[in-house]
N, C-alpha and C positions, 0 to 999 in steps of 0.2 A: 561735706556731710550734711545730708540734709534731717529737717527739722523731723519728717515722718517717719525717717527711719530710725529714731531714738525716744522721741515723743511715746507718753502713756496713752493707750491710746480707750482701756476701759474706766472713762471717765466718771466719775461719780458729781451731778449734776444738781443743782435746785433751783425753787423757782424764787423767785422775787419776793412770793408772798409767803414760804418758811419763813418761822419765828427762831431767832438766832438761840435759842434753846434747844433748837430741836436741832440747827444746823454745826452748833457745837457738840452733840450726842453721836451726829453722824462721822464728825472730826475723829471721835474718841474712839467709834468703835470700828474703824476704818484703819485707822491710825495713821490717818494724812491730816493736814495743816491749811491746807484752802480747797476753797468749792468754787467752778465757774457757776454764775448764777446767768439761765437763761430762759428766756420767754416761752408762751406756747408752740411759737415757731422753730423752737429750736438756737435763733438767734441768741448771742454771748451778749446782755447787756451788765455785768456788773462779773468783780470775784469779791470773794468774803475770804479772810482768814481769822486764821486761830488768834494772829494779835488785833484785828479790829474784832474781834468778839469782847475781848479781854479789854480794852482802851473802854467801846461800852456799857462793860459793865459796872454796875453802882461799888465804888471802893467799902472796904472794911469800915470805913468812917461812917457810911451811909445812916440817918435818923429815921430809916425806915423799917419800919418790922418786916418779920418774915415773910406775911401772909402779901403785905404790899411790893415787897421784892419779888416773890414769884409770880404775881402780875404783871408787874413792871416787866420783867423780861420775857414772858410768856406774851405780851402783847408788843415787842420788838419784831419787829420786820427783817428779816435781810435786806430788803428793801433800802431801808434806814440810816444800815453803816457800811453797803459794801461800796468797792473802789469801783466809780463809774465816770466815763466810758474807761471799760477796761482797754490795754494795751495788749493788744492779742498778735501773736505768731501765726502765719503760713505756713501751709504744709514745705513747700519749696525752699523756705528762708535755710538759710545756714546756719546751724545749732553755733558755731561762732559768733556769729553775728547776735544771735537772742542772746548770747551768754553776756556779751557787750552793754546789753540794753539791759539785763537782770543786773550786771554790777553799776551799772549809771542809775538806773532806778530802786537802788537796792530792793527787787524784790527776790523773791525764793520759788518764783513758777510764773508762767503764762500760759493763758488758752492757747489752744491752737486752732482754727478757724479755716473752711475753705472758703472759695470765693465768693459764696454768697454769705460770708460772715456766720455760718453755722458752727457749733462745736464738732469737732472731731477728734483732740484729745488733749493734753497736757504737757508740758515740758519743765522740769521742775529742776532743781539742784540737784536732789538725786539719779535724775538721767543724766545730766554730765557728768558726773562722776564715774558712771559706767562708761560713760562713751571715754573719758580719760582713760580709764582702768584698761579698754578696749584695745585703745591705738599706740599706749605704751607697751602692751604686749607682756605684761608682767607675768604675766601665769603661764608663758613658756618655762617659766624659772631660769632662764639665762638669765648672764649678767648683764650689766650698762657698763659703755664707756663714757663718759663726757669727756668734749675736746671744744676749745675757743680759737674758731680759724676765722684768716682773714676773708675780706669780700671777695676777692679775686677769686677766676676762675682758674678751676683745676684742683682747689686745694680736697675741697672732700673726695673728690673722686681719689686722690693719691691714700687719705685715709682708707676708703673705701674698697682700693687697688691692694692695698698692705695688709687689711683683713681676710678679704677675700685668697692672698698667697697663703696665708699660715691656717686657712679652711674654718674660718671664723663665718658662721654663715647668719646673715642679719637678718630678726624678725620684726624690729621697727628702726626709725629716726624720725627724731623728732627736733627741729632746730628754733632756737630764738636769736633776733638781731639787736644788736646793743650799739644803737644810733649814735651814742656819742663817741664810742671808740671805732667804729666803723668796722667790726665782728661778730660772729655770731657761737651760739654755744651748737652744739652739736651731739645728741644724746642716739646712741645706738646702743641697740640692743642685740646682742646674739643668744642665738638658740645653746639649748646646753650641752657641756663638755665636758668631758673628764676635769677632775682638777686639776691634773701635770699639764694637761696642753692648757685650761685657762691661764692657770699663772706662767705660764710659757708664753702667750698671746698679749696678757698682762707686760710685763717684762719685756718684750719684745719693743710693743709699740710706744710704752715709755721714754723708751730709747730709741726711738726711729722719729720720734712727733711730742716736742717739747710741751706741744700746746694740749699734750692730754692734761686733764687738770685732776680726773680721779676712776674708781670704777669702784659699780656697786655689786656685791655678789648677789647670785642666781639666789630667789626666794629659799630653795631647796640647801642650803647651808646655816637655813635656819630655823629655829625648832618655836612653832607660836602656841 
């Protein structure tokens, strides 16, 4: 999965020399949380967010009247406080891969830049989420199974063989490996079904594959 096809891509941009008043206004009325900050060229030299605005500014304590706080931060730079050189994403990169470097670095978004280091758009936390929301396939409203098979070959295919006889027909999987036991979890999803043949499918593979561990009902059993 790549980074462009999830990335924001109508980016909302400033320059270096917005005053952090103004680039907290644009925050608020946007209702996003950072700005790539780039030059006349277009190039990404710096991001600003919502928490370095806020680290910036003069705390409740401050011994300065009002008239000198509204200069104080009317003559702040973006410039000033933002995070520079930024750490920016490729169009190509692997939204995996950004998502690795957003939790190592705990940030909440990255530019995204082509190869001549231009903007071209954003990848934030709330595009993974979609892309998660995406490839779990939840809004089929079928159910999940979850199963912990071993590494050896053949095993999912036989889950997969057992679904497929009793006409369980899958809209995702999605699996993790758990290094120290040498297993992995195994999350599928099927399209939906009556509920006699679910809990039938249910019940079945229970009994056929010790290693199911649970299953979640279809969204549509439940009322939000």
């Amino acid at each position: 999965m790549r980074v462009e096809e999830w990335m924001t891509k109508n980016v909302i941009a400033i320059s270096p020399a917005t005053s952090i008043m103004k680039a907290a206004r644009i925050m608020k009325e946007n209702n996003i949380r950072r700005l790539p900050v780039v030059d006349a060229g277009g190039q990404v030299t710096g991001i600003v967010s919502d928490r370095d605005i806020k680290e910036a500014s003069p705390s409740k304590a401050t011994t300065l009247d009002m008239y000198e706080l509204y200069h104080l931060l009317a003559d702040m730079k973006v410039a000033d406080i933002m995070s520079r050189p930024p750490i920016c994403a490729l169009r190509d990169d692997s939204v995996e891969g950004v998502a690795a470097v957003m939790i190592e670095k705990n940030f909440g978004g990255m530019p995204v830049v082509n190869g001549e280091g231009k903007l071209i758009g954003i990848i934030t936390e709330s595009d993974i989420f979609r892309l998660l929301v995406s490839i779990t396939g939840v809004h089929s409203g079928g159910m999940q199974l979850a199963f912990r098979l071993p590494m050896g070959k053949g095993a999912l295919r036989a889950v997969l063989d057992a679904l497929s006889e009793r006409e369980g027909r899958t809209v995702s999987l999605l699996t993790s490996v758990d290094e120290e036991t040498q297993t992995r979890m195994v999350y599928i999803r099927l399209r939906p079904m009556p509920d006699e043949q679910e809990e039938k499918i249910v019940a079945e593979m229970k009994a056929a594959f010790p290693s199911m561990l649970y299953h979640v009902p279809g969204l549509g059993r439940r009322k939000f």
